[in-house]
N, C-alpha and C positions, 0 to 999 in steps of 0.2 A: 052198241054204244055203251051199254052195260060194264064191256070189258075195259073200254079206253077210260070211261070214269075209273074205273076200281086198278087200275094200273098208274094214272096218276096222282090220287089216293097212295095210294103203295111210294110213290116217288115222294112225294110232301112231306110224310113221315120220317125218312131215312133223309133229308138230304146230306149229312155228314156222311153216309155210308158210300156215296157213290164215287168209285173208283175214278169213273169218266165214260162220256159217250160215245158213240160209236156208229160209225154209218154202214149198211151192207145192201147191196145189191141182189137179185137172184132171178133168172130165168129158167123157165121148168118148159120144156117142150113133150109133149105123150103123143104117142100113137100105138096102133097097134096091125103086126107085123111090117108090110111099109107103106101102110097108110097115116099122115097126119091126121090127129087125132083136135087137139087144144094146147094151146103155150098159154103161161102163167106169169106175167111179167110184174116186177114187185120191188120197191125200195123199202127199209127202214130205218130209223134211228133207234137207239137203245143205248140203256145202260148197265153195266154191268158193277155187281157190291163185291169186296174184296174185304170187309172186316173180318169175314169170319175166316180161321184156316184153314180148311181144307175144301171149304165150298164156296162157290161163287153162282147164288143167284142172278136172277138178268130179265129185264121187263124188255118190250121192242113195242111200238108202235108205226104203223106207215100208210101205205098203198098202194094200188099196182090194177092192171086190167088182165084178162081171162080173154084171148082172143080163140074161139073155139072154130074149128073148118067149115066156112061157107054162112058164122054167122055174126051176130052183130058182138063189137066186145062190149065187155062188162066190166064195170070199175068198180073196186071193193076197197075197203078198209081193213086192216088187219091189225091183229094184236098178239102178244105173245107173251108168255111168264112161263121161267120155268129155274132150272139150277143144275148146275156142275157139280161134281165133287168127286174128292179123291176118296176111294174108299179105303184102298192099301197104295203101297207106292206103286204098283203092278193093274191095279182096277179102278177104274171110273165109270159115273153114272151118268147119265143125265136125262133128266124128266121135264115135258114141257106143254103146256097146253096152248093151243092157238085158234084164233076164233078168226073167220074170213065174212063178212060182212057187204052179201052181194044180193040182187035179186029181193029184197026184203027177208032174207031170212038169215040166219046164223050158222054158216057152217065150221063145226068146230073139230077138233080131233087131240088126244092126247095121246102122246110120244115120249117111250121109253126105251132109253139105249144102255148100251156098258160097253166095253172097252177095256179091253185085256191085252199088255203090251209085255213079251217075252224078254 
């Protein structure tokens, strides 16, 4: 709850900055070798800032249910902040933290990528 306060926080401050919003969908299915394992099913909304040039911050907000094999699903809330950016014309970055809001507790995980295009 913590996150979705301090993400709309973060929105309140900037609203000239924001580019425009944006809707995304995603479903995650695991298992392991060919056994189903849990699907992850999730919408959100977000926005993403475009003032700066070469980086594009981005907040998301939503929710979605955890249907795991043989049990009951689990409806969570989710959050996300994190940023883009061009490092050279050739590499990009992006960092982002996400907090899943299920079972009473906070599961969270921070994700660092790059991207290097020939």
């Amino acid at each position: 709850m913590k996150s979705i306060i301090a993400a709309g926080i973060l929105l309140a401050l900037a609203p000239a900055a924001i580019a425009g919003p944006y809707v995304r969908g995603e479903v995650e299915v695991k298992g392991t070798d060919g056994d189903y394992a849990r699907s992850k099913s999730q919408g959100r909304v977000g926005y993403e800032y475009t003032e700066l040039e070469r980086t594009t911050p981005y907040v998301e907000v939503g929710a979605g249910a955890i249907t795991p094999d043989g049990g009951d699903n689990q409806s969570f809330g989710a959050v996300e902040a994190g940023l883009k950016t061009q490092v050279t014309d050739k590499l990009s970055l992006k960092v982002a933290a996400e907090n899943l809001r299920y079972n009473g507790d906070n599961n969270w995980k921070v994700k660092l990528g790059t991207k290097y295009t020939f």
